[in-house]
N, C-alpha and C positions, 0 to 999 in steps of 0.2 A: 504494500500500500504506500511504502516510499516514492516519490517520483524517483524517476532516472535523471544520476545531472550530469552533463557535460563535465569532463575533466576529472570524471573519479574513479581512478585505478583500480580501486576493489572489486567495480563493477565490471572491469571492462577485464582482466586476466593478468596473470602475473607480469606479462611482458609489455602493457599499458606503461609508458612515459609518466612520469608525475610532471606536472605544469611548473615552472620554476628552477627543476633540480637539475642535478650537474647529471646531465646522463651517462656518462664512465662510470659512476658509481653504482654498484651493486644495489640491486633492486630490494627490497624487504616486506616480507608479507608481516602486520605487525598484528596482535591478537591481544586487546585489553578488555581488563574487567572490572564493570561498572559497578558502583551504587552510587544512587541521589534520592535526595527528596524532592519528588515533581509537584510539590505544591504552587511552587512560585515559575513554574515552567509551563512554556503553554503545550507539553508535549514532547517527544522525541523528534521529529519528523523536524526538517528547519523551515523557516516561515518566514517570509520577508517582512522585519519590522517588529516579529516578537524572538520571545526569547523560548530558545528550547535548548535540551540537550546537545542534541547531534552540531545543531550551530555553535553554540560556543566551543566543543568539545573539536569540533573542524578546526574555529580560529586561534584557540590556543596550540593548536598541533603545528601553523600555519606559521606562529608566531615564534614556534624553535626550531624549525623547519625551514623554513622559506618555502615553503611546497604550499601548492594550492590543490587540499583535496580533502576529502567527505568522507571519514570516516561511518560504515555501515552498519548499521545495527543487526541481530537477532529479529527483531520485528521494533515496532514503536509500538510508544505506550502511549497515551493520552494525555491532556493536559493533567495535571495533579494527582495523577497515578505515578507510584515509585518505585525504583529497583534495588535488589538489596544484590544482583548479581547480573545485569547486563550486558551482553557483549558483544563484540563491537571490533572489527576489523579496518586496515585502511598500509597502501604499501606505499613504501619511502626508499628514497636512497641516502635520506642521516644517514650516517654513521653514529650517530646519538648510543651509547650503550641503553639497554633496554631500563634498567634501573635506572639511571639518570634522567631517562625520558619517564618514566612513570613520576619519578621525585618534582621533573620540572613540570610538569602538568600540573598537580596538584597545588604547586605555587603559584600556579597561572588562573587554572580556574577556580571558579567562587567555591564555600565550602558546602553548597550544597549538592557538588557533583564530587566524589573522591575515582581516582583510582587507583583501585584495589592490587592489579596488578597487571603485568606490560610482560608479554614474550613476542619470540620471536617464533611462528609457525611456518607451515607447508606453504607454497606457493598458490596450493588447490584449496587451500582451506578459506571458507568465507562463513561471515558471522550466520548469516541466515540460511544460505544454502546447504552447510552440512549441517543443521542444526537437525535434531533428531523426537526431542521431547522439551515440554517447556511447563514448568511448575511457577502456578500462581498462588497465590494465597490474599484471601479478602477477610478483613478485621470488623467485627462489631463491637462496640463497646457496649456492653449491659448495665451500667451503672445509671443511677437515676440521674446522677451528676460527671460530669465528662470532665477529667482534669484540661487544662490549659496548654498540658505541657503534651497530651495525647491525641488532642482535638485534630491536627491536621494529619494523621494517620489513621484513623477508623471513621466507622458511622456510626456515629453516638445514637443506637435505639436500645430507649430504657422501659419501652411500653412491652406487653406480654407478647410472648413467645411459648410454642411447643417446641422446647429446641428438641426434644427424641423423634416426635415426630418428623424435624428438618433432618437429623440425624438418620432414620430410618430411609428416608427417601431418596438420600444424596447418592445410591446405588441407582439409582433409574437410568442415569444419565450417563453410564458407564458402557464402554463399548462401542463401535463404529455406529455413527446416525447422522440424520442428519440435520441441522442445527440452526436450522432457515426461522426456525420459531423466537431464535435468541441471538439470531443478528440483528447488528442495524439496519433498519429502515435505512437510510441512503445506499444507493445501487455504487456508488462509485466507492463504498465505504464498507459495503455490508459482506462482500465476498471471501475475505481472509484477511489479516491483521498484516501475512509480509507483502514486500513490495513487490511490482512487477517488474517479469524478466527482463531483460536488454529488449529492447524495443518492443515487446508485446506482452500482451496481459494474461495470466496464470488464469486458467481454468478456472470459471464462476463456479465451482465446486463447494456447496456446504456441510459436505461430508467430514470428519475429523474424529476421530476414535478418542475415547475418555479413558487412559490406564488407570486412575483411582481419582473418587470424589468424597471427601471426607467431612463431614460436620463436625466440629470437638469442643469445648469449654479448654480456655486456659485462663484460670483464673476468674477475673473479670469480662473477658474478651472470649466471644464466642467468632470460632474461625473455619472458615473454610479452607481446606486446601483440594486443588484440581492440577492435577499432571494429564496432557494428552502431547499429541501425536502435531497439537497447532491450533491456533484459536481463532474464530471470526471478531470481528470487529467489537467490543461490548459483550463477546458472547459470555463474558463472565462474569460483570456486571449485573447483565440479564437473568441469569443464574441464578445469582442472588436474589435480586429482586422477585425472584417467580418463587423462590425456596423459604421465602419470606410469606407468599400465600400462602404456604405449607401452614406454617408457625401458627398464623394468624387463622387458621382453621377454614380459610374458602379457598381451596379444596386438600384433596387427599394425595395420598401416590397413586391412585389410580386417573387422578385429574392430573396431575403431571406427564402419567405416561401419554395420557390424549395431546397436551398443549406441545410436548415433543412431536408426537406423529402429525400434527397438525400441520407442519410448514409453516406457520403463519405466525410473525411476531405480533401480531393482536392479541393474540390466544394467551402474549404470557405476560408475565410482571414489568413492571415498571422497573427504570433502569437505574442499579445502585450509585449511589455515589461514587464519585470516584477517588477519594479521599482513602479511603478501607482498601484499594487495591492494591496488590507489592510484587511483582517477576520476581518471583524467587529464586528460581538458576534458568540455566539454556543445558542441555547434554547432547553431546558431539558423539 
């Protein structure tokens, strides 16, 4: 769902030129690993005029570098949804050692993008492309009262809940289906969360296989966690918000399994905030 840009190596294969750089120099497929807080971010994806991940996390690359290029993500996240482990590809011909470039990132970007860590990988390997499985995880807070310091990581609901019931149901939605009821409405947005290939558009497929969906109390904080195969646009969001009629008692597991087979995002809940959401890893 990224657009394609002009001049970005990651995209285009390991023997793509970087704009700027000394081309004698040895090419570098580079592989970091994120986490931020997307509160204050209008998103991954970069956007002319606001701020997001992938844009600043470019022009600080840009600014130890002299290179002009767009480091790629795993997929994007949305505005104010956060990663605790995103990653993110982009090749150079620095010669910057890998630690020194992870150290000088970090001084360069604000501190609510850290990176976690900086290697040097395959020339084939790309953040989205080889990605294999992708775990999210969505936060409610239960509390009547929502600390200050928590607010902009969960969805403060302190009204009643069957969490056994959300619990019991969160196995429905396991297993290859398909997921047109818990995408987004927008066609240019609804189809899959990564971006499209070098000049044309991946398969309007909303098919994606669910490895495990789990309901659980931690503490205060009732959470979900969902590992699949790749996610549509919202589609976890969505989830939420439909798992939440569960709670709220209109309807059952057996009105969920109808609102999945239905195809139709009317049929299911309202869309969670995005506050509660976190990529919790990428596996290669």
């Amino acid at each position: 769902m990224l657009d394609q840009f002009p001049g970005d190596p990651a995209s285009q294969g390991p023997e793509a030129q970087v704009p700027g750089a000394n081309p004698g120099a040895r090419l570098r497929n580079l592989k970091l690993t994120l986490a931020y807080d997307g509160t204050d971010f209008s998103g991954w994806q970069v956007q002319p005029g606001r701020a997001t991940v992938q844009g600043l996390l470019g022009s600080a690359i840009g600014r130890l570098t002299g290179e002009n290029v767009l480091p790629q993500g795993s997929g994007r996240t949305d505005a104010r949804v956060h990663a605790l482990a995103q990653i993110a590809t982009f090749a150079t011909h620095s010669p910057i050692p890998v630690e020194n470039l992870a150290k000088a990132l970090n001084d360069t970007l604000p501190t609510a993008i850290r990176v976690l860590a900086c290697e040097e990988t395959d020339p084939e390997f790309h953040a989205r492309k080889s990605a294999r499985a992708k775990t999210y995880e969505y936060r409610m807070e239960r509390r009547a009262t929502c600390s200050p310091f928590v607010a902009r990581y969960v969805w403060h609901y302190p009204f009643p809940l069957d969490e056994a019931a959300m619990a019991e149901a969160a196995g429905v939605v396991e297993g290859e289906h398909d997921f047109t009821s818990f995408a987004a409405v927008d066609p240019e947005k609804s189809h899959s969360e990564e971006v499209r290939q070098e000049g044309r558009e991946e398969p309007r497929s909303n098919v994606r296989t669910i490895h495990s969906s789990i309901w659980e109390r931690r503490g205060d904080e009732f959470v979900y966690t969902v590992r699949g195969s790749g996610f549509l646009h919202h589609m976890v969001r969505n989830l939420v918000g439909t798992f939440v009629l569960v709670g709220k008692g209109t309807i059952n597991r057996q009105g969920l399994q109808r609102i999945l087979a239905a195809r139709d995002r009317s049929a299911a809940g309202a869309t969670a905030p995005a506050s509660g959401l976190f990529l919790v890893n990428v596996e290669y």
